[in-house]
C-alpha positions as CSV (number, residue, x, y, z in Angstrom):
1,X,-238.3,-58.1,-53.6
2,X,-240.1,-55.1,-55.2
3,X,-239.3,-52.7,-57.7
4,X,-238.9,-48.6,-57.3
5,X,-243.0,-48.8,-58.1
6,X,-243.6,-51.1,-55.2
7,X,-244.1,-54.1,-57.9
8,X,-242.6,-57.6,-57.1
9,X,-239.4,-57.9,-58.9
10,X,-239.5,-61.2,-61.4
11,X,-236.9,-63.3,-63.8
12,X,-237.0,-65.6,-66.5
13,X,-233.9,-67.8,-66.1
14,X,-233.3,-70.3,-69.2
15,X,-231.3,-73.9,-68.1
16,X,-232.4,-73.2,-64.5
17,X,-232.3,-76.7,-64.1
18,X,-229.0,-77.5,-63.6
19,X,-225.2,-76.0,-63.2
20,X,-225.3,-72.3,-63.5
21,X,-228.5,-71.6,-64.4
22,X,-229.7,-73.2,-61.1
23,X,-227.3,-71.0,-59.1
24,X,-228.4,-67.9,-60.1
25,X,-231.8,-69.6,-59.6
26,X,-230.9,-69.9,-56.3
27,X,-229.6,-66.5,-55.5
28,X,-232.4,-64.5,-56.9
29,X,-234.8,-66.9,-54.9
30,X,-232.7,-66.2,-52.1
31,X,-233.5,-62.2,-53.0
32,X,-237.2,-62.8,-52.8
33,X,-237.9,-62.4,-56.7
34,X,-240.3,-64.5,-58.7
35,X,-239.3,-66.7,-60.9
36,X,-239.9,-67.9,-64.4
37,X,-237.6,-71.3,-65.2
38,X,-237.0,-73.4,-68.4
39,X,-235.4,-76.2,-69.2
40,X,-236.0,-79.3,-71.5
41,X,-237.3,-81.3,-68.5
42,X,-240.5,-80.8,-67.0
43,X,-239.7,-83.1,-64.2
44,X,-236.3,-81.5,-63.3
45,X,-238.4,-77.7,-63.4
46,X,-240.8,-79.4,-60.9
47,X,-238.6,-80.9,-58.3
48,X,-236.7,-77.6,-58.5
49,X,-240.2,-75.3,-57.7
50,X,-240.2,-76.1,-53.4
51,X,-236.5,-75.9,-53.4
52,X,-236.6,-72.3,-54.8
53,X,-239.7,-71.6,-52.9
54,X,-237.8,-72.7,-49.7
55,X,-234.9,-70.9,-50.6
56,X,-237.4,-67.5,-50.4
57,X,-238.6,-67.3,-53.9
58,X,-242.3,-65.7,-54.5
59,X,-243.1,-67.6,-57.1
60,X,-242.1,-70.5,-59.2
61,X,-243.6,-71.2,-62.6
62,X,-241.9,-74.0,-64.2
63,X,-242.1,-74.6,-68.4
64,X,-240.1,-76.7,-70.0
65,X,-238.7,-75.3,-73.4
66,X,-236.2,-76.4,-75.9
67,X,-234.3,-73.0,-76.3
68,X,-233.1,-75.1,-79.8
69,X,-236.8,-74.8,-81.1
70,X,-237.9,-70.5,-81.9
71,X,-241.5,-71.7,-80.7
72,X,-240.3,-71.9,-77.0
73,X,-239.3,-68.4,-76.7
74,X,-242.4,-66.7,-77.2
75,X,-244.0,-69.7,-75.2
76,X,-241.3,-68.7,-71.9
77,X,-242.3,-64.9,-72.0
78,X,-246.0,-65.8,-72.4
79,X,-246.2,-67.8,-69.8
80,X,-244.0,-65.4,-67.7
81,X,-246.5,-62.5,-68.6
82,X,-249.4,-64.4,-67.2
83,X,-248.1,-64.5,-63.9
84,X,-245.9,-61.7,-63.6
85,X,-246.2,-57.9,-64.5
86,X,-242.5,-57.4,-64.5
87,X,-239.4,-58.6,-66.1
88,X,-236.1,-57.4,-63.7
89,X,-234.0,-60.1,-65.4
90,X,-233.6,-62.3,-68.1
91,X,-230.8,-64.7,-67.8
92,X,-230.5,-66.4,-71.0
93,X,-228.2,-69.6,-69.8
94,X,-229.4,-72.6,-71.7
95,X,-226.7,-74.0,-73.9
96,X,-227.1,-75.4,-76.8
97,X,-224.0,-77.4,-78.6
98,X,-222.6,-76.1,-81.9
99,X,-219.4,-74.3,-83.2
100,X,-218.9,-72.1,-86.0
101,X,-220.0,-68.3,-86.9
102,X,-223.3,-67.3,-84.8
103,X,-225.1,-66.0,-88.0
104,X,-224.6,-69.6,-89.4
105,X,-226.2,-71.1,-86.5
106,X,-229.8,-72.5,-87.7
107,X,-231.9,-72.6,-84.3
108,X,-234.0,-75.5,-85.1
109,X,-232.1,-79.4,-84.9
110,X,-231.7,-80.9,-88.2
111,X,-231.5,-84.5,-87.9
């Protein structure tokens, strides 16, 4: 799928592994877009790459990221921008478990 400037049309979707971060995984593969997808497990990403390909997908590129850790971030969109030149979507999905006021929410674990 390419954008107004004829340039293929790309995503970064974050707990693409599983639940719905892998369906909307799978319906922008189905759409022809390339794909950027995260999750904690490298080995989950990596079975997921030929079923997205298969599914029509342009490109896969797997990296698994903690989305609890503010190192993974910039580690996503960096690997995202050495594939891709454009960002149509950014789907941020994983979840991380917690409860209280957002602004209170520390992003790294504490033990």
């Amino acid at each position: 799928m390419l954008n107004d400037s004829g340039i293929q049309k790309s995503a970064i979707i974050t707990g693409a592994s599983r639940g719905i971060g892998l369906a909307i995984a799978e319906k922008l593969a189905a759409q022809g877009m390339a794909l950027t997808i995260s999750s904690r497990t490298a080995a989950d990403l990596d079975a997921l790459v030929p079923h997205l390909r298969g599914l029509g997908a342009h490109s896969v590129t797997p990296i698994a990221a903690d989305m609890a850790d503010p190192d993974s971030v910039p580690a996503i969109l960096e690997r995202h921008r050495e594939v891709n030149t454009d960002l149509s979507a950014l789907i941020v999905n994983a979840g991380v478990g917690s409860s209280g006021d957002i602004a209170d929410y520390a992003l790294r674990r504490t033990p």
